[in-house]
Phi, psi and omega in degrees: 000136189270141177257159171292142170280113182236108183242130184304134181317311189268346115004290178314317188279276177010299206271357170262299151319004168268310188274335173322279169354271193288340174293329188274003175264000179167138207278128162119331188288334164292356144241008144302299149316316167297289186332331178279328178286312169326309179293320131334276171350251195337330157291327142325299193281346172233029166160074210276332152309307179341336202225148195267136150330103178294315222179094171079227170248030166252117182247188191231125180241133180257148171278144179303282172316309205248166190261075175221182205212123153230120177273146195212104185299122170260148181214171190298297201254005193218162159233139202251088160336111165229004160183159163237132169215157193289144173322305199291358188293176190284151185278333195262030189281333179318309202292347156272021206223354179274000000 
């Protein structure tokens, strides 16, 4: 059963500031990002187990293409977005965001 995707306001900003970011590094890559994220996304919601345990019941799905990780809470009907971040950021910017 596919869960709703529920991404957290500073979630939101992660993935906008992100999409700025690479659109201003080349015109079109910032919405490559998305589309890869949409796809991750879309993988999420239809097998949010698949991707491994970070920490507690927070796991993580990585994008193919760009180096970035999105952690994430699963709930019965929902999945809950708590940050998308570059690899490279301290691993532990998620953990004030559950």
């Amino acid at each position: 059963m596919a869960r709703q995707i529920i991404v957290q306001p500073q979630s939101d900003l992660d993935i906008q500031a992100t999409t700025v970011w690479y659109e201003d590094q080349q015109s079109g890559l910032g919405a490559r990002f998305l589309g890869e994220l949409n796809l991750v996304f879309q993988r999420i919601e239809d097998n949010p187990r698949q991707f491994p345990l970070v920490e507690g019941q927070v796991r993580r799905a990585l994008l193919h293409h760009f180096p970035y990780g999105i952690y994430f809470l699963t709930e019965s009907e929902a999945v809950t977005v708590l940050a998308v971040l570059h690899l490279h950021r301290h691993p532990d910017v998620w953990k004030s965001r559950v």
